[in-house]
C-alpha positions in Angstrom: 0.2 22.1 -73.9 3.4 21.0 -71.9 1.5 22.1 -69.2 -1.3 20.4 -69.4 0.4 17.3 -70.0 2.7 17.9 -67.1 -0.8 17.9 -64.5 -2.1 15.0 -66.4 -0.2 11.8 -64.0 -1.5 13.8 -61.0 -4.8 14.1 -62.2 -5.0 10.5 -63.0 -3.3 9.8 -59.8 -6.2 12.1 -57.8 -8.9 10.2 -59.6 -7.9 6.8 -59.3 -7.9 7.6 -55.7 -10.8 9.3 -55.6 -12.5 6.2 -57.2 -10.6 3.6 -54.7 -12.2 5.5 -51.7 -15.8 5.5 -53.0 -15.6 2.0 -53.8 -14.0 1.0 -50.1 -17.1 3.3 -49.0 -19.7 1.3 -51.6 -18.0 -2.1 -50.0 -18.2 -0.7 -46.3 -21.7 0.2 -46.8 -22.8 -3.2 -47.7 -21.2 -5.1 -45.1 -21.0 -6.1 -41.8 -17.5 -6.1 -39.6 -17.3 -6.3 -36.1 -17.2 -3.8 -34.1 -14.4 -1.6 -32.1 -11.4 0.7 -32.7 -9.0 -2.0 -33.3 -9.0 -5.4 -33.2 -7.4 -7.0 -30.5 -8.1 -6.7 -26.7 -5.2 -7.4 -24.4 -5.4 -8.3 -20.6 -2.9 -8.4 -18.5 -3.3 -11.7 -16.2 -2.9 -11.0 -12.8 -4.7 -13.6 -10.5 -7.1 -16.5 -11.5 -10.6 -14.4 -11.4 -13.1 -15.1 -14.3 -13.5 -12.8 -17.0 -16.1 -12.4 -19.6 -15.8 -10.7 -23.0 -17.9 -9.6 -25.5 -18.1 -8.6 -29.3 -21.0 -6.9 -31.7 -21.5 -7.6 -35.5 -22.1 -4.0 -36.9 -23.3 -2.6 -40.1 -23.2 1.3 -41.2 -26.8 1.4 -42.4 -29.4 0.4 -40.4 -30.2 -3.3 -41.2 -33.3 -4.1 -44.3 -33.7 -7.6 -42.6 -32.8 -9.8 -39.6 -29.4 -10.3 -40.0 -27.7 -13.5 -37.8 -24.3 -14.2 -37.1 -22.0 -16.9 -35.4 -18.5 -16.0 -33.8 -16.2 -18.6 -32.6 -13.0 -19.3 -31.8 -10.2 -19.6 -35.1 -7.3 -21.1 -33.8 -6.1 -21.6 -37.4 -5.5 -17.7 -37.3 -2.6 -17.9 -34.7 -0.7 -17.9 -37.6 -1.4 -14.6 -38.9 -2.2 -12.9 -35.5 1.9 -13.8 -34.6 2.9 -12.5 -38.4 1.4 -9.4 -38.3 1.7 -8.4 -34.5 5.8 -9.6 -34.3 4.7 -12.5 -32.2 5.6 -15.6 -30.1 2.0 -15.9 -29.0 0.6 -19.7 -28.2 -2.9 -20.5 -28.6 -5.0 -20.2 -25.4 -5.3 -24.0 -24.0 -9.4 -24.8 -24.6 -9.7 -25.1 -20.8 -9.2 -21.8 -20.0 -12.0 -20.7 -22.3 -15.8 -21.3 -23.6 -18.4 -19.6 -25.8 -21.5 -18.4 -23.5 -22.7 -16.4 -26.6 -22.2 -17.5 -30.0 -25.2 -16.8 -32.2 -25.9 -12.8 -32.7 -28.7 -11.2 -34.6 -28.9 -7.4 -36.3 -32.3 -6.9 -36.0 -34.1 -4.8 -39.1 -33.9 -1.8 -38.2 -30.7 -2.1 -36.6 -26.9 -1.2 -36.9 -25.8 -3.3 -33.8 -26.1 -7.0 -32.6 -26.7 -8.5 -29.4 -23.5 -9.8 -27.8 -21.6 -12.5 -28.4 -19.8 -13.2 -25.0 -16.8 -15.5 -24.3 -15.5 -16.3 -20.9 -12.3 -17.1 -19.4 -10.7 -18.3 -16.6 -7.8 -20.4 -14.6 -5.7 -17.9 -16.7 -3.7 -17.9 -13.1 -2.0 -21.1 -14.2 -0.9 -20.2 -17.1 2.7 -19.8 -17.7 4.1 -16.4 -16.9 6.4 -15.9 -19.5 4.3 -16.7 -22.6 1.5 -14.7 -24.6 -1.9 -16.1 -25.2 -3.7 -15.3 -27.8 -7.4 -16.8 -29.1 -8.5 -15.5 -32.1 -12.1 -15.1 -33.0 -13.8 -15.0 -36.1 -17.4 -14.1 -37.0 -19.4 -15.5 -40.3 -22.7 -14.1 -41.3 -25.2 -16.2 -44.3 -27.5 -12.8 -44.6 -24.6 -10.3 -45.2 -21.2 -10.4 -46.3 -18.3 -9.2 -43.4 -15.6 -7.2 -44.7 -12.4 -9.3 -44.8 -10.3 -6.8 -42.5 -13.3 -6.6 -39.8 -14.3 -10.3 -39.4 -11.3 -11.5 -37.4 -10.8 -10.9 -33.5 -8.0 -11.5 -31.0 -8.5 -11.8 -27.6 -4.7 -11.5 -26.0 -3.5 -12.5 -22.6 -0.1 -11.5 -21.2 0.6 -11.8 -17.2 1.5 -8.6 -15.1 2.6 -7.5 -12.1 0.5 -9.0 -9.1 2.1 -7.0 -6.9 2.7 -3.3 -7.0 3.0 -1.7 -3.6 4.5 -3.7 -0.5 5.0 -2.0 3.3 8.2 -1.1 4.9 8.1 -3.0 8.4 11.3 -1.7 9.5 10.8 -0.3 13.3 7.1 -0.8 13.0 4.4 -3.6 13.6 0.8 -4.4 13.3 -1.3 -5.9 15.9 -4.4 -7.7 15.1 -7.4 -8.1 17.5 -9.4 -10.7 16.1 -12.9 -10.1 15.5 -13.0 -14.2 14.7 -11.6 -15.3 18.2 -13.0 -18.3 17.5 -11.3 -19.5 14.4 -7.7 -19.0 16.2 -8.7 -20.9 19.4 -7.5 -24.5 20.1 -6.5 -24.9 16.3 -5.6 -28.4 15.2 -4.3 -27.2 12.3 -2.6 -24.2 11.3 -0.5 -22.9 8.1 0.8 -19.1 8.2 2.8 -17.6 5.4 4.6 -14.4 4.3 6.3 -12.9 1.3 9.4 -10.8 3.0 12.4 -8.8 1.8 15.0 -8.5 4.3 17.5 -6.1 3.9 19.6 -6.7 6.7 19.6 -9.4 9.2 22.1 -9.1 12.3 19.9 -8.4 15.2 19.5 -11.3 17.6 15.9 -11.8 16.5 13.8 -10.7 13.6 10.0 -11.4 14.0 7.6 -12.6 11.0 4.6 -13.3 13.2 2.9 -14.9 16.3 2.9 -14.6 19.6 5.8 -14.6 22.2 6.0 -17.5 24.4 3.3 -19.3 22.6 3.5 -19.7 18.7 5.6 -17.8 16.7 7.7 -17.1 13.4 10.1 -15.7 13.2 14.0 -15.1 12.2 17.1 -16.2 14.8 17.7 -16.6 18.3 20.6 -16.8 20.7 22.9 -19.3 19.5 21.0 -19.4 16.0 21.8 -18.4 12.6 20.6 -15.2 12.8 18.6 -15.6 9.0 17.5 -18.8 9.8 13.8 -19.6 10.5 12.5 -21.0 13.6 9.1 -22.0 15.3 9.5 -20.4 19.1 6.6 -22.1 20.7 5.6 -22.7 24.3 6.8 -26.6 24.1 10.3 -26.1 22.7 11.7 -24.5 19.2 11.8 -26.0 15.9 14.3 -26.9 13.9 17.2 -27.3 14.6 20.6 -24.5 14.1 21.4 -24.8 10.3 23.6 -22.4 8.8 22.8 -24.1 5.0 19.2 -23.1 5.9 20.2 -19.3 6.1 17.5 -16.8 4.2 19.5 -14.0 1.8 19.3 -10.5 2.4 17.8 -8.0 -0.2 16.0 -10.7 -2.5 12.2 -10.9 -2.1 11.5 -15.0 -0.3 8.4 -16.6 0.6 8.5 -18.3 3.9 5.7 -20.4 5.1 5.3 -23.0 8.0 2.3 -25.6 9.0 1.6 -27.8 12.5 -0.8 -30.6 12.5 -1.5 -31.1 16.1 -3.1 -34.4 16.2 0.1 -35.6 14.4 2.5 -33.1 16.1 4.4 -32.7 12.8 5.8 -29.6 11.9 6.9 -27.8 8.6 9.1 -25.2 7.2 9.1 -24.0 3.6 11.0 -21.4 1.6 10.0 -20.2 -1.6 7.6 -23.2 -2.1 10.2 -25.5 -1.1 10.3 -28.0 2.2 13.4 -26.8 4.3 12.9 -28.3 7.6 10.5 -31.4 9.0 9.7 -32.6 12.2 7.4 -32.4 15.4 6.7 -30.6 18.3 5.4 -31.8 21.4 2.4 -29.3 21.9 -0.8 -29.9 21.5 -3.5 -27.5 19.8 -2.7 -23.6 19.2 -3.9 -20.5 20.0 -3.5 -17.1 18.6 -6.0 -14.8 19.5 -3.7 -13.2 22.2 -4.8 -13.1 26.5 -2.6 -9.9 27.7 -1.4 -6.6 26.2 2.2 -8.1 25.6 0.8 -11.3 24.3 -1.0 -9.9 21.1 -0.2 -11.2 18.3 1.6 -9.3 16.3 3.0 -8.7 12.8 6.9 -7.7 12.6 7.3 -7.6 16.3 7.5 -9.7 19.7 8.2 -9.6 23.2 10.3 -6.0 22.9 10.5 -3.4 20.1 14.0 -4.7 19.4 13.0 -7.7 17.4 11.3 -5.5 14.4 11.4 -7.1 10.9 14.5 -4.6 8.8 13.0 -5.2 5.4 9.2 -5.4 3.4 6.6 -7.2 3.5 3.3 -8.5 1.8 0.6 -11.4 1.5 0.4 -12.3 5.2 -1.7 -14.9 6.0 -3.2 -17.5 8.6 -4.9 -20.3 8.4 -6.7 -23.1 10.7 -5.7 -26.0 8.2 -3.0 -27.3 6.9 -1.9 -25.9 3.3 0.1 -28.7 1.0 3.5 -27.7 -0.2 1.6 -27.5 -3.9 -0.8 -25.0 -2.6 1.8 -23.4 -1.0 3.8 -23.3 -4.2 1.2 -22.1 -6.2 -0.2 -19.5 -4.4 3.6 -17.2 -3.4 2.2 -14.1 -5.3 -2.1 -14.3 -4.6 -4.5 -16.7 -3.2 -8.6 -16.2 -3.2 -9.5 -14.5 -0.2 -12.5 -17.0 0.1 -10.3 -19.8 0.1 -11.5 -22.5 3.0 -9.0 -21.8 6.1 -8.4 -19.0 5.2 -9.0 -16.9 8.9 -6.5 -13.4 8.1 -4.9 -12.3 5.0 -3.4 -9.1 4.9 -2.3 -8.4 1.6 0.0 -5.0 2.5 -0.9 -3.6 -1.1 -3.3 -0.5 -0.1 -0.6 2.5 0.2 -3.7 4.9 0.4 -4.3 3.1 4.4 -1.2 3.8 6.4 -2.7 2.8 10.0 -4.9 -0.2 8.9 -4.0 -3.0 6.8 -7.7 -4.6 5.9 -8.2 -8.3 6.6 -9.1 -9.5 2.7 -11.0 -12.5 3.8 -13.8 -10.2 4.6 -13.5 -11.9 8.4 -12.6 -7.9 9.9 -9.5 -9.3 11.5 -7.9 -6.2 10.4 -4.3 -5.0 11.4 -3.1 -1.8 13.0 0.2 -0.3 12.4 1.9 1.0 15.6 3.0 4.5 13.6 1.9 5.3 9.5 3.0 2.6 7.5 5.9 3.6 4.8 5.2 2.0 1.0 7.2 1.0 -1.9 6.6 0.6 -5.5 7.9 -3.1 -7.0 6.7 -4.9 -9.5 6.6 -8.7 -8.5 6.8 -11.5 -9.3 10.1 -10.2 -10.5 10.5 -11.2 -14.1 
């Protein structure tokens, strides 16, 4: 008898759970709840490109009438998203969002609605060092939706935009245009580069341009020898500065513009005007007229004036880019972009030779020997 009484709890214990799990199945089987593994989707943000997401209203029997649902957004779930994930997260701002698809049906018959689709974009802007989060929920007249299914979150966290850059040290790329036209007799023109230097000391380090006619690039003979300077066909720009010095093994985005019909001149780092002025040339041209007038990528005039360091986002334009579009765009910028005449993003480690031309213009660039490539993870947080 002590026995018996001694298996009795357990019993009770195995039959109490015994009955939980067949009512959780009774209630599972006579409710919707959305439908997926888990219940929160995380992207990682990495340029401003739209995306569109979508969500189904499922039941576990096939559906004895037409059953309709509505998702939409729940802001006043942030709460409980940040409690029970650990959170910091902010709500998604209502711009960067909308509801193509709301309204879902289960049709008799059915286990599975149509989708209910949400899109999202200018996620770009958002700020870097915070997690978005929009949570979702989905109510339904014609069925209940079990209280642990019904909720969604849609999570947004930004990533790496860069991952691989190239090694320029002792090496170049040369670019023959296939759009000789869009670098001829340019009014306007912006170029722009995200660089590493790891050493400076030779007498010149080149960015890119042309020798003797328009180019960027890194000292000269009585010049700081990290300071940046326009070596054009009409005289150099700016002036020696050795406040205006770039640092050595730290990633810096360097960028300059000429407006010819106003002959003024610009020189920005990291987003930031460092130098303004004119020259006194008139239009530019780029496309290169001899073998030792190419222009060229990490390298002019001899192979002496290489670039020591990495590189990535190179790019030319025919207009002039403002210093807020220069700002904005350090990391990524739509190849479509107006202006926009050679981008060479320096992110393909599988290419070695050829860096593509992302515009889609075919102004691609050939390395002068295989291309080394290094791993980062940028913008560095």
């Amino acid at each position: 008898m002590k026995k018996l009484f001694k298996y009795v709890p357990v019993l009770a214990a195995a039959l109490l759970m015994a009955a939980c799990q067949n009512n959780d199945e009774v209630d599972f089987a006579s409710k919707a709840f959305i439908d997926g593994k888990t219940f929160t989707s995380e992207t990682i943000i990495k340029d401003a490109s739209t995306l569109v997401k979508s969500l189904k209203l499922s039941t576990s029997r096939p559906a004895e009438k037409d059953l309709k649902a509505t998702f939409a957004p729940a802001p006043q779930l942030l709460e409980t998203y940040n409690k029970a994930y650990y959170s910091n997260a902010v709500l998604l701002p209502d711009t960067c969002y909308k509801v193509i698809v709301g309204e879902v049906k289960i049709n008799q018959g059915s286990v599975k609605s149509n989708e209910a689709q949400f899109e999202f974009s200018k996620l770009g802007g958002l700020d870097r060092s915070t997690t978005y989060v929009l949570p979702v929920t989905v109510d339904c007249n014609d069925i209940d939706v079990l209280q642990s299914a019904k909720n969604y979150y849609f999570v947004f966290r930004a990533g790496a935009l860069i991952n691989v850059v190239a090694d320029m040290s002792k090496n170049y790329l040369q670019v023959d245009w296939k759009t000789p036209d869009l670098v001829t007799d340019m009014h306007q023109i912006t170029m722009e580069a995200l660089i590493y230097p790891r050493e400076f000391g030779k007498l010149i380090s080149t960015i890119m341009g042309i020798e003797g006619n328009f180019l960027m690039r890194i000292g000269d003979a009585g010049f700081p020898d990290n300071q940046i300077q326009i070596a054009t066909r009409s005289g150099n720009f700016p002036d020696y500065d050795s406040n205006k010095g770039l640092l050595t093994k730290r990633w810096q985005h360097v960028a300059m513009t000429y407006n010819a019909d106003t002959r003024e001149v610009k020189v920005y780092v990291n987003g930031m005007l460092q130098s303004h002025g004119t020259l006194r040339m008139g239009t530019v041209t780029i496309k290169g007229d001899s073998p030792d007038r190419m222009f060229l990528i990490g390298k002019s005039y001899d192979d002496a004036r290489w670039f020591e360091g990495n590189m990535s986002e190179v790019r030319v334009w025919n207009v002039v880019r403002t210093q807020e579009e220069i700002a904005g765009h350090i990391y990524s910028v739509d190849p479509k972009t107006p202006g926009l005449v050679g981008y060479w993003k320096m992110d393909d480690s599988s290419s070695p030779n050829i860096v593509k031309d992302a515009t889609g213009n075919g102004n691609d660039a050939k390395a002068d020997k295989p291309l080394p490539w290094h791993n980062v993870s940028l913008p560095e947080k």
